[in-house]
C-alpha positions in Angstrom: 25.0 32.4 181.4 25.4 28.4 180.6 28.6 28.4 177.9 26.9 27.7 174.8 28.6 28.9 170.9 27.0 32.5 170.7 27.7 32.7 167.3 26.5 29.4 165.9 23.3 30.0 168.1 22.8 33.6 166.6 22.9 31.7 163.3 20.4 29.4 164.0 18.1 31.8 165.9 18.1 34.1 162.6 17.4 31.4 160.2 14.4 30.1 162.1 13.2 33.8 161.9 14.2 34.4 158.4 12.1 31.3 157.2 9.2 31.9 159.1 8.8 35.3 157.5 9.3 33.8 154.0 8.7 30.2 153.8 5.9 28.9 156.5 2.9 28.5 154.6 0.3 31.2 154.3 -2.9 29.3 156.0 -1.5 29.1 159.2 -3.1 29.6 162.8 -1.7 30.0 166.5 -4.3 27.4 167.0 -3.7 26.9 170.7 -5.0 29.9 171.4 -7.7 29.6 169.7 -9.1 26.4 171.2 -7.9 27.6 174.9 -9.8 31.1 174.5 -12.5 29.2 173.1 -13.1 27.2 176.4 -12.4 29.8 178.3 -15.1 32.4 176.7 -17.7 29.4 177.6 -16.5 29.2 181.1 -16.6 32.9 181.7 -19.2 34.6 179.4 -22.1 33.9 182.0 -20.2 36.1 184.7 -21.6 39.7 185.1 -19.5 42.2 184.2 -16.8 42.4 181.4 -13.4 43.0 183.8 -14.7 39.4 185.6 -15.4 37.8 182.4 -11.5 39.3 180.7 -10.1 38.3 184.4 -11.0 35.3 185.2 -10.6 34.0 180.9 -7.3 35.4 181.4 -6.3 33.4 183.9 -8.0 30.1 182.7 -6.0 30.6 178.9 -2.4 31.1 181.2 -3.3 28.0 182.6 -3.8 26.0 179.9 -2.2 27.1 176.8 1.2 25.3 175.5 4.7 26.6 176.7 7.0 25.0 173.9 10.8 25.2 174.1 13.5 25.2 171.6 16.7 23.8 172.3 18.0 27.4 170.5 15.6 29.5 173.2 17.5 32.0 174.9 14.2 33.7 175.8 11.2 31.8 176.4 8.1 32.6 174.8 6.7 31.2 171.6 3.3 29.7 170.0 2.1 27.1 168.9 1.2 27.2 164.7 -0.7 25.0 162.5 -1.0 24.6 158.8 -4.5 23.9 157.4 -5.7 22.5 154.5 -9.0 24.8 152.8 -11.1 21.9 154.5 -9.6 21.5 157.5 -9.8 25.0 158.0 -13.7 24.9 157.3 -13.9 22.1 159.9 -11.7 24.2 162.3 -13.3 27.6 162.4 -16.7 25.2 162.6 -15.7 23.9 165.7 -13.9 26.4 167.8 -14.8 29.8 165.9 -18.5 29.6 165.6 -19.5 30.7 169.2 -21.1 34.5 168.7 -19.0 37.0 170.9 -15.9 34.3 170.2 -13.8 34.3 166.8 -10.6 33.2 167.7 -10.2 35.1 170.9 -13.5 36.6 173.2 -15.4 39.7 172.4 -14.7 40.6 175.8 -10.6 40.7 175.4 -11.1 44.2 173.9 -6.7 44.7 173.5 -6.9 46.7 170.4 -3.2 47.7 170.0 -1.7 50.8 168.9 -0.2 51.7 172.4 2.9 51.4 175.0 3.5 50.4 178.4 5.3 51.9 181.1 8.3 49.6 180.6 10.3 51.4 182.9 8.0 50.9 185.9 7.4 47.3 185.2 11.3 46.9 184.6 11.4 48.6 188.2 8.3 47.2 190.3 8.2 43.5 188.4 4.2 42.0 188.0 4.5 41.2 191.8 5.3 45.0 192.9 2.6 46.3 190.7 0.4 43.8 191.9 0.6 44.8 195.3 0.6 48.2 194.5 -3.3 47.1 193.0 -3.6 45.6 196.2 -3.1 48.8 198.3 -5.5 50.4 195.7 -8.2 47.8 196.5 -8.1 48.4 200.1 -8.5 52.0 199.4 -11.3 51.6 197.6 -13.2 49.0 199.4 -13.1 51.9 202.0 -13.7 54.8 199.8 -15.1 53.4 196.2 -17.9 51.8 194.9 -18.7 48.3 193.6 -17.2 48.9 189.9 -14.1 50.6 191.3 -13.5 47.3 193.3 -14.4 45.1 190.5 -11.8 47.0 188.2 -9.3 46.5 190.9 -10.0 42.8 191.7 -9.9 42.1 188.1 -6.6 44.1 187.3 -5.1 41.5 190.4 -6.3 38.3 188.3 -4.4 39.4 185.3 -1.9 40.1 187.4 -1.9 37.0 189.1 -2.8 35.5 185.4 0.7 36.8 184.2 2.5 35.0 187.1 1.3 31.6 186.8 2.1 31.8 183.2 5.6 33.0 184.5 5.9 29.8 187.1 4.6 27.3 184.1 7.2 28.4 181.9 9.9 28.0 184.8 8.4 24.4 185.1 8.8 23.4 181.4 12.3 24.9 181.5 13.3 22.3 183.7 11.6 19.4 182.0 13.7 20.8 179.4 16.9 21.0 181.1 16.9 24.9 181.0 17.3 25.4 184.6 18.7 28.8 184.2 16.0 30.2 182.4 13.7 28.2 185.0 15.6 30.5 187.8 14.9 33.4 186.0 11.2 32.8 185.3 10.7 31.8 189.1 12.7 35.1 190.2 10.1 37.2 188.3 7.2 35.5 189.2 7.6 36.7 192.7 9.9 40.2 192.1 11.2 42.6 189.8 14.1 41.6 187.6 17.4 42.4 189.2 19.5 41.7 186.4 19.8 42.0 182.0 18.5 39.0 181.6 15.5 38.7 184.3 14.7 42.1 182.6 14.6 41.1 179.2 12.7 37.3 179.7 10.2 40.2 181.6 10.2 42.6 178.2 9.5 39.3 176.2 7.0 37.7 178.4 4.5 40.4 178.6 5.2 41.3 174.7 4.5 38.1 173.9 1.2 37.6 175.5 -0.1 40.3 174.3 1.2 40.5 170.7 0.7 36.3 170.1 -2.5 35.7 172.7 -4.4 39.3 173.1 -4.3 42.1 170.4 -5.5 41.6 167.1 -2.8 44.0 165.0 -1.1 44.7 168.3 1.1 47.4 166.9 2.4 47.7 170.4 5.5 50.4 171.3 8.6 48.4 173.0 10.0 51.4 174.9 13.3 52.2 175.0 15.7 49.2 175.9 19.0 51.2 175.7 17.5 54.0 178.5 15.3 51.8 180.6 17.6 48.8 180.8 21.1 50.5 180.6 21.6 50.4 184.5 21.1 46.5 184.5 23.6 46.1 181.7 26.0 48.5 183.1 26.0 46.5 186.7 25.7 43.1 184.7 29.0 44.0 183.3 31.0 45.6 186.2 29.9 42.1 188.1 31.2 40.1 185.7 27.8 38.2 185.2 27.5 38.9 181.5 30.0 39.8 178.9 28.7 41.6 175.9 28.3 38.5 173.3 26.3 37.5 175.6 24.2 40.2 176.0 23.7 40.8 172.1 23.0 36.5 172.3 19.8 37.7 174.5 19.3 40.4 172.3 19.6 38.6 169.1 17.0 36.2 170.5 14.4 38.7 171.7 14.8 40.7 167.8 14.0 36.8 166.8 11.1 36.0 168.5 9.4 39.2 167.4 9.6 37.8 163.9 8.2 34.1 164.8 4.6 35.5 166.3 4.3 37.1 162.6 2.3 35.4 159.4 3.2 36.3 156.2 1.9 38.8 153.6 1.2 42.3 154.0 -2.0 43.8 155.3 -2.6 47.5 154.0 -2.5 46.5 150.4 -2.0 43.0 149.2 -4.8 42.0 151.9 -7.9 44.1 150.6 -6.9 43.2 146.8 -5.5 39.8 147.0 -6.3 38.5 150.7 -5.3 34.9 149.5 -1.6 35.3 149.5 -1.9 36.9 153.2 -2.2 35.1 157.0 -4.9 37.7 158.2 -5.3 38.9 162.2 -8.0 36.3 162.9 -5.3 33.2 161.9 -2.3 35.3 163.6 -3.1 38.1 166.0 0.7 39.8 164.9 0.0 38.5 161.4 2.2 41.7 160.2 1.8 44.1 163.1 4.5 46.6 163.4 6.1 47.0 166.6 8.2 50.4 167.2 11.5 49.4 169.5 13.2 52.9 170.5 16.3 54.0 170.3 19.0 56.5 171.0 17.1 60.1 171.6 17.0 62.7 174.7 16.8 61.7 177.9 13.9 63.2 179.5 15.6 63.3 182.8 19.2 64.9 181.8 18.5 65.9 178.4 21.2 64.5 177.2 21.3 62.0 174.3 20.9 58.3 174.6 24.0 56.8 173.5 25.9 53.7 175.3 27.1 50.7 174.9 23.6 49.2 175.2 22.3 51.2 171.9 25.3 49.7 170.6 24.2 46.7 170.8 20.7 47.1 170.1 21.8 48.5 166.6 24.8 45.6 165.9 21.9 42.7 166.1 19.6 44.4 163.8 19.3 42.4 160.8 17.9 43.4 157.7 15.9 40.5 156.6 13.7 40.7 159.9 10.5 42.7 159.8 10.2 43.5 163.4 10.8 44.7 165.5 11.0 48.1 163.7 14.0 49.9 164.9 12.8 53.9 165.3 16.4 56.1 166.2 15.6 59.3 167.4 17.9 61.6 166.2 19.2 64.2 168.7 21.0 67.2 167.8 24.7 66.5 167.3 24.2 62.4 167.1 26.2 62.1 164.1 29.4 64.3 165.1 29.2 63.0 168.9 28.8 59.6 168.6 30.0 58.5 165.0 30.4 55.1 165.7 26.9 54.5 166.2 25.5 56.7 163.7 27.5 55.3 160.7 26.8 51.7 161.9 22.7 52.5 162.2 23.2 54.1 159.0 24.5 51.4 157.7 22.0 49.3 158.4 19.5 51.4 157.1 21.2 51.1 153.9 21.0 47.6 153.9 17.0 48.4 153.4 16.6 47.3 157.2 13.5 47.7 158.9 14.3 51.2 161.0 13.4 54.9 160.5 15.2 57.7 161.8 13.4 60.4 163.7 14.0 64.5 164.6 14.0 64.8 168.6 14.8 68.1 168.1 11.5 69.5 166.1 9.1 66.7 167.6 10.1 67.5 171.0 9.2 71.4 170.1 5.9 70.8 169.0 4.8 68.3 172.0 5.9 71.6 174.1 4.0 74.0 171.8 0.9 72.4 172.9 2.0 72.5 176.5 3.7 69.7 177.7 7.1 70.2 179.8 10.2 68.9 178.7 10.0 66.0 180.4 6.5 65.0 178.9 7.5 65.8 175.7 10.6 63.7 175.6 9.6 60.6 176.6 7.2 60.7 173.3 6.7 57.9 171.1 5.2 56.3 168.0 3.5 53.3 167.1 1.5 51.8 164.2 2.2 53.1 161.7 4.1 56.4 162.6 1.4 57.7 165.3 2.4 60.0 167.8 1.7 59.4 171.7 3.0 60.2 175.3 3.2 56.4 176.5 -0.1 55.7 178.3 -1.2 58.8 179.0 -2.9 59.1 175.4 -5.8 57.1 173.9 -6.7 57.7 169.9 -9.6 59.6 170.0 -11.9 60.7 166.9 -9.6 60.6 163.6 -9.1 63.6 161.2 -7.8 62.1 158.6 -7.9 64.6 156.1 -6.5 63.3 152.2 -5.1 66.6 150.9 -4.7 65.8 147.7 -8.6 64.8 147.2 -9.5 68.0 148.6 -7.3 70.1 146.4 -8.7 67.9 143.4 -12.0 69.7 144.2 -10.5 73.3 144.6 -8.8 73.4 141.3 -12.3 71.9 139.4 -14.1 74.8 141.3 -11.4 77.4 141.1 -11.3 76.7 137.4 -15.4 77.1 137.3 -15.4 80.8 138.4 -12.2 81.9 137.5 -10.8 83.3 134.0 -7.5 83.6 134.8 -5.0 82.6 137.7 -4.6 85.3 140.4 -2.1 83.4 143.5 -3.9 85.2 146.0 -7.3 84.3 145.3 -6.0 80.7 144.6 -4.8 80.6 148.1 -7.4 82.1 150.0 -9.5 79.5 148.5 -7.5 76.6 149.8 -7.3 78.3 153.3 -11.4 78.5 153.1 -11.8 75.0 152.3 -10.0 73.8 154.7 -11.3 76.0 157.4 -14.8 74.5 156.3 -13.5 70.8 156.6 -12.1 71.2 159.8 -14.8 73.6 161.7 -17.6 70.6 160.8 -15.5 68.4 162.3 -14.4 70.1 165.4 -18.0 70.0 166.5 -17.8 65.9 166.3 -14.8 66.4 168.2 -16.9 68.6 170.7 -19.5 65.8 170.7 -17.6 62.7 172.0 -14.4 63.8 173.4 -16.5 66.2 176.1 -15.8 63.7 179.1 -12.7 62.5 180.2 -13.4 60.4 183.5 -11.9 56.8 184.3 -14.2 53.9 183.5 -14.4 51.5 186.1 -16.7 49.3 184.2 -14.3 47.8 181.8 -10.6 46.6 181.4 -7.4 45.9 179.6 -4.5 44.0 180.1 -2.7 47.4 178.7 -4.7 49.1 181.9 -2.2 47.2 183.9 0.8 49.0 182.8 -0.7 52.3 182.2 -0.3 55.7 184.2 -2.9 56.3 186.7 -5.6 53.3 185.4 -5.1 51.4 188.7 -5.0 54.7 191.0 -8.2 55.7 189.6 -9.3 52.4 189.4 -10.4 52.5 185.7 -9.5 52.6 182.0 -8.1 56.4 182.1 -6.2 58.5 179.6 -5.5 61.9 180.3 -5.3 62.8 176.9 -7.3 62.1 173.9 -4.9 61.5 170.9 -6.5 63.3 167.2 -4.3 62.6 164.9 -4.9 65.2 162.2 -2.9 63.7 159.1 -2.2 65.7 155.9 -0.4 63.1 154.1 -0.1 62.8 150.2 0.3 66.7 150.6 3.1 66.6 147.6 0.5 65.4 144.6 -1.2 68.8 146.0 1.1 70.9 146.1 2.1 70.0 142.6 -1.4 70.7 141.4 -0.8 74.0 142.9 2.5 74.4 141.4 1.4 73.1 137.7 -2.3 75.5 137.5 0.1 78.4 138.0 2.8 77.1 135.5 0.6 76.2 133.2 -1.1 79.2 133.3 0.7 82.1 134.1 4.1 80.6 131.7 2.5 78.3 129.4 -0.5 80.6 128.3 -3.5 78.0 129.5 -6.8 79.5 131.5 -8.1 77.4 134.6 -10.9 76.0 132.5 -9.1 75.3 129.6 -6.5 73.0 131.3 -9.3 71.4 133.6 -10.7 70.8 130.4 -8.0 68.7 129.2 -7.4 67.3 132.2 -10.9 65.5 132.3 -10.7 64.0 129.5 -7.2 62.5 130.7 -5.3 64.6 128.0 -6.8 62.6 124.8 -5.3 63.4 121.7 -3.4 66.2 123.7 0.0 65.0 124.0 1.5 68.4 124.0 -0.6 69.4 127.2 0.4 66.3 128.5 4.2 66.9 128.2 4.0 70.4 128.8 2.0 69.3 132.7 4.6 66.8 133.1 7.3 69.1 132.7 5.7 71.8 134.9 8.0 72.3 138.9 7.3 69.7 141.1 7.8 69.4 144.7 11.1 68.4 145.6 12.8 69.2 142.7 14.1 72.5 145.1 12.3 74.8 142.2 11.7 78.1 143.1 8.3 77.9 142.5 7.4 74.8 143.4 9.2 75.6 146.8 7.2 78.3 147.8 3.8 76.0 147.4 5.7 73.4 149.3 6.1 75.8 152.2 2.6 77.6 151.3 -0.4 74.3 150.9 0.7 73.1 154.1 1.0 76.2 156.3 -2.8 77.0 155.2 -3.7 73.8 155.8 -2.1 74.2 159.3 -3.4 77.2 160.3 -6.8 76.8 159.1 -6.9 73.5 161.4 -5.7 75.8 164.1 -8.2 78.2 163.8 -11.7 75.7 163.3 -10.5 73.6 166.5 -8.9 76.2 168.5 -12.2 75.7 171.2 -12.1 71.4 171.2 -11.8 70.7 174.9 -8.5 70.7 176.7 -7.6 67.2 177.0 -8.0 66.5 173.5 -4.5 67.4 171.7 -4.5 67.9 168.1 -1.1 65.5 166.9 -0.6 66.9 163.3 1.0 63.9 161.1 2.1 63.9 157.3 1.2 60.1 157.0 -1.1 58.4 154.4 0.2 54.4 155.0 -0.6 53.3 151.4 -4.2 55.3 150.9 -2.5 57.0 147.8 -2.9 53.8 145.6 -6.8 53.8 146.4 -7.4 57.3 146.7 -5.7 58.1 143.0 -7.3 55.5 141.5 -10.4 57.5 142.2 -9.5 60.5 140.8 -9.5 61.9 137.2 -6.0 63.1 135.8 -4.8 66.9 136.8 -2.7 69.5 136.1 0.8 68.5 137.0 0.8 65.3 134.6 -0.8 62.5 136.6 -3.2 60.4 134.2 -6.2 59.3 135.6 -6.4 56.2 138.1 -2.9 56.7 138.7 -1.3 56.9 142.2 -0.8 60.2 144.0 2.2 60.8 146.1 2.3 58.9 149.8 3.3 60.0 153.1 5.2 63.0 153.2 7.3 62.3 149.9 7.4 63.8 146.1 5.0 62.0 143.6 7.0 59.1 141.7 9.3 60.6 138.7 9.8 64.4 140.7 12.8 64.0 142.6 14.8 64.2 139.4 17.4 66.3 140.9 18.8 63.6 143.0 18.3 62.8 147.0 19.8 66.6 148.4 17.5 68.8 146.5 14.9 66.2 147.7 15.2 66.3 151.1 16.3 70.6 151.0 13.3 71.1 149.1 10.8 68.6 151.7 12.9 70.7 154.6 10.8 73.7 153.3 7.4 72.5 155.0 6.5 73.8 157.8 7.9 69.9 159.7 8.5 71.8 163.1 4.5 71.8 163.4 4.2 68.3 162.9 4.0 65.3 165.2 4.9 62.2 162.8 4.9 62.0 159.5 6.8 59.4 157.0 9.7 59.7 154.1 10.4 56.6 151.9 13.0 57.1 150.3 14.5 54.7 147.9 18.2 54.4 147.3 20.7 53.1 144.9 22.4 50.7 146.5 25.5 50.8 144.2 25.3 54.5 144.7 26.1 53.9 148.7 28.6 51.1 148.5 31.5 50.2 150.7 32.6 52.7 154.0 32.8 55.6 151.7 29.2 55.0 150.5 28.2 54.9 154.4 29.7 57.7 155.2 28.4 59.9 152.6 24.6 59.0 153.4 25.2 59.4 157.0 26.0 63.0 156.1 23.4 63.6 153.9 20.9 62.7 156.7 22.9 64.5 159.1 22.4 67.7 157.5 18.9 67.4 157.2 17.9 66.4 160.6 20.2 69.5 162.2 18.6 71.4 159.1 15.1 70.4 160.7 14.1 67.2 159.1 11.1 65.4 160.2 11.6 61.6 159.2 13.6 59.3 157.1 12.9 55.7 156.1 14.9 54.2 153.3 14.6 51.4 151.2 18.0 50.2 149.5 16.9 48.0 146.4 17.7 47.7 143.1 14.9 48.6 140.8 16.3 45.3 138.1 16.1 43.2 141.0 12.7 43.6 142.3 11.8 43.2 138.5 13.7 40.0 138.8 11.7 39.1 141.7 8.5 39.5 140.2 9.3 37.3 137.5 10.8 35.0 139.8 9.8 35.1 143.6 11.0 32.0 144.7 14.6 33.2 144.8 14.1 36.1 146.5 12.3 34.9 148.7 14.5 37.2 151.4 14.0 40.7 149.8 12.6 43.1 152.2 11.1 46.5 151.0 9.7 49.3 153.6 5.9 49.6 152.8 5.3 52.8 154.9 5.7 52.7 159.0 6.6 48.9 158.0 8.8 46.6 156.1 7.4 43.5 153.6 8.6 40.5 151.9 8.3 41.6 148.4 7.1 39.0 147.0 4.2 38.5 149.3 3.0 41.8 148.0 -0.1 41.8 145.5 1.4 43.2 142.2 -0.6 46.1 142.4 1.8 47.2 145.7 4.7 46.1 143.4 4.1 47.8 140.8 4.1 51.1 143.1 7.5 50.6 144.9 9.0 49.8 141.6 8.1 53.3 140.5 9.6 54.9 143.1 12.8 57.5 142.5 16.0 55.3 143.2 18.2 58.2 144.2 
């Protein structure tokens, strides 16, 4: 690599990131892309099938869209933005967004995110060897096929071929630039695979790029595991003397960077639907404030041992807090902490620095994926993406969605349970909750029946993601051996709790079911000591005796009546059980009435997988020991915000002591952590005055946001989580 000052570069690459997440202005479009898809949609929309319309569009918008270069580029790779005035915006989307079957990209570029490549093939065939792989394909099926088959193929080679004249323009910019390495590089893998770090990396960035900045709206798209699939061309880098490591976490540092710059700003789960004004929106900026997952650490699914080198060493050095993406998921394999404490501490530390990361379980995720009859080597190479959904990498598509808000259910139990029953009897409680749930889940089975029956490739449409995928370009279609249902059963602590508080309340306290659903409906007027008495009642992860044996019991029934109603779905369709609920527990509470465990009405239930605000009194061990009580080794995914204290963490010491706390419950069977280290009087401060603090980052749920580009109503909610 040229000599260049790593560490004032790293500085300037981090600042451009920094500000674009916080300062560039709200209305802003990658507008290049929208005028170069805009001509191409009218060149190609007249062609007959949709593969020859994505192809040949694809290939026109590579030819023409802008390749700028920054003196600072490491990487190339980046878009060209515009700021718009309300007017000029009118005048804009008049102009090149008013063509129907054309809003800012073609109706025909179908990339809908949420998914992964396979990285490590493209790392080890380059878009030339998979191309001619295609190639051999074609033949076969001119012979063998039919006319779509062909077509699919023939298409797949155009983006293909798309991909590499993209690669040979940038090389030619480089060197009007004067970046004539980079212009090697680019060249090299525009004809074969990388054979070195830094051929493989431009590679990682180039096809990220295009489809995150020019493809997917909310791309969401998995970026593999760097530190396994890339470790051999570090390691040989290194031996050669052709890198040193600065130079490597310079590349690094760039490629975390540029992940950031596609990005707009706002955030889109809750400030968009309430207060879209302060927010960039997908149709301005395909990755407006799309998550993508970048893997580290974990089991290797050929050795079984644990990821752990210098590479992920790296990888974890250059994160830096202030960046949203990409977001860092560890996987947590058993004995990380003791074996390699070096890199635990230092993840952990950034973690407590509020970065955008989560840690997950390999241990009890690995399990479940061979419960429902994968092999090790299936189940190990598992990912997530969006926002904490599970998938084998390309194998899986998301099929039909059981999303299934337990809390909104059990809202309706209680007011019926209270209806025909005088007194609380647990049994009879219970069996009710299993019934209901049966009953949700055997209606939907049969939808599941319905349109999940086939499972054959479809030859008569394509992706770019098709390209990268397993067996699309064997079969010669859009294939997924698996259909993904993702069953979620997030916000399940605001139900236990109501579980927890109708026994309290009326087995301790005295009350009758009707009585305190009574009281309850009329949001406990002119009832104060109901009120307190509710609010005082167990709660889940307070590691209460009573509260603990819900917290293993309302999701186990929930489990197993799932189980049971789609226990006759069709074999390719693989029921991924999650504890995830993004930020659906702001909406969802707000439309219930108050209940038995103190919650007034309109207020917010508990999100994800963690205790409602104001229960996890007991501090963050008897937390996590009483969350460790769910039944997690039957889950999938699932997500843990948990808020810390920064001053109660400080220093090595502070490190040290949260690394062990985690420890212990991940070897203990913990699911998932994500952690947000603010202080509550600060992001007080910042609501009162956003300007400076500008730079605070909060975790939103598989996600990270500027804080103050979040409406007040999502504010208002972090502030009120437990610090711990």
């Amino acid at each position: 690599m040229k000599q260049v000052n790593i560490t004032e570069i790293k500085e300037k690459l981090r600042s451009e990131a920094i500000y674009a997440l916080t300062h560039k202005p709200i209305i802003t479009y990658s507008s290049d892309r929208v005028k170069v898809w805009h001509d191409a949609f009218l060149l190609t929309r007249d062609l007959p099938t949709q593969p020859q319309k994505y192809s040949k569009s694809l290939k026109y918008f590579l030819e023409n869209i802008s390749i700028p270069i920054n003196e600072n580029d490491i990487l190339i790779g980046r878009m060209v933005e515009e700021s718009f005035t309300e007017e000029e915006e009118k005048v804009f989307q008049q102009k090149y967004m008013s063509e129907p079957g054309c809003f800012g990209r073609p109706d025909f570029v179908t990339e809908n995110g949420h998914c992964s490549l396979r990285w490590d093939i493209l790392f080890a065939k380059g878009i030339s060897g998979l191309k001619a792989d295609a190639e051999g394909w074609l033949g076969h099926y001119k012979k063998n096929g039919n006319e779509s088959q062909v077509d699919f193929l023939e298409s797949a080679i155009g983006m293909y071929e798309a991909i590499i004249i993209y690669l040979k323009r940038s090389a030619q910019e480089c060197r009007k630039f004067g970046k004539i390495e980079q212009a090697e590089i680019l060249d090299k893998i525009s004809f074969s695979a990388p054979d070195d770090f830094f051929s493989a990396m431009q590679l990682y960035w180039t096809v990220t790029f295009i489809i995150c900045a020019y493809l997917a709206s909310n791309p969401t798209l998995t970026l593999g595991r760097p530190d396994l699939f890339l470790y051999d061309f570090y390691k040989k880098d290194i031996e050669e003397k052709k890198l040193t490591k600065e130079e490597v976490s310079l590349i690094v540092a760039d490629f975390y960077a540029k992940n950031n710059l596609i990005m707009g700003r706002g955030e889109h789960q809750i400030s968009e639907i309430y207060e879209n004004s302060t927010c960039t929106g997908w149709h301005r900026i395909l990755a407006y404030d799309a998550p993508q997952y970048l893997i580290l650490s974990g089991t290797d699914p050929e050795t079984g041992k644990t990821v752990a080198n210098e590479l992920t060493e790296i990888f974890v050095d250059e994160i830096v807090p202030a960046y949203k993406n990409p977001v860092i998921e560890f996987r947590y394999s058993k004995g990380v902490g003791e074996n390699y404490p070096k890199l635990w501490n230092n993840f952990v530390s950034k973690i407590a620095d509020s970065a955008s990361a989560m840690i997950y379980n390999d241990i009890g995720i690995i399990e479940a994926y061979i419960k429902d009859g994968f092999d090790f080597k299936t189940a190990a190479s598992y990912e997530h993406y969006g926002c904490n959904w599970p998938t084998i990498p390309t194998t899986d598509t998301i099929g039909p969605s059981l999303q299934t808000n337990v809390t909104r259910v059990m809202y309706s139990i209680i007011h019926d349970y209270a209806e025909r029953e005088d007194e609380f009897d647990r049994e009879r409680f219970l069996s009710a909750v299993y019934d209901t749930f049966f009953d949700i889940y055997a209606k939907r089975a049969q939808v599941i029946k319905e349109i999940s029956a086939k499972n054959l490739p479809n030859s008569k449409h394509i992706k770019l993601v098709a390209c990268f995928s397993k067996n699309n370009i064997e079969n010669a279609g859009l294939y997924y051996e698996n259909i993904n249902v993702l069953a979620s059963i997030g916000t399940v602590c605001s139900a236990i709790d109501m579980a927890v508080a109708m026994e309290y309340m009326c087995k301790e306290k005295g009350y009758s079911p009707k009585k305190l659903m009574e009281i309850c409906d009329r949001d406990f007027e002119n009832d104060e000591y109901t009120l307190a008495l509710c609010k005082n009642a167990p709660k889940a992860g307070q590691n209460d005796e009573l509260a603990d044996f819900y917290v293993e019991r309302i999701p186990r029934l929930v489990l197993d009546a799932a189980e049971r109603s789609l226990k006759d779905i069709p074999s390719h369709c693989h029921i991924r059980y999650c504890s995830e609920s993004d930020t659906g527990h702001i909406a969802i509470g707000a439309s219930l009435g108050a209940t038995p465990d103190g919650r007034r009405k309109g207020e917010s239930i508990s999100q994800n997988n963690q205790p409602s605000h104001g229960s996890a009194k007991n501090g963050i061990t008897a937390m996590l020991s009483s969350m460790n009580k769910m039944p997690l080794d039957r889950l999938f995914s699932g997500a843990m915000n948990v808020t810390i204290q920064p001053k109660n963490f400080a220093g090595e010491e502070g490190i040290a002591k949260l690394a062990k706390i985690m420890e212990v419950y991940f070897e203990k069977g913990g699911l998932q952590l994500q952690i947000s280290a603010v202080d509550r009087d600060k992001l007080l401060a910042a609501q009162n005055d956003p300007d400076s603090y500008r730079d605070l980052m909060v975790r939103v749920t598989g996600y990270s946001a500027v804080f103050v580009d979040l409406s007040r109503r999502a504010q208002d909610d972090i502030i009120a989580r437990d610090a711990l």
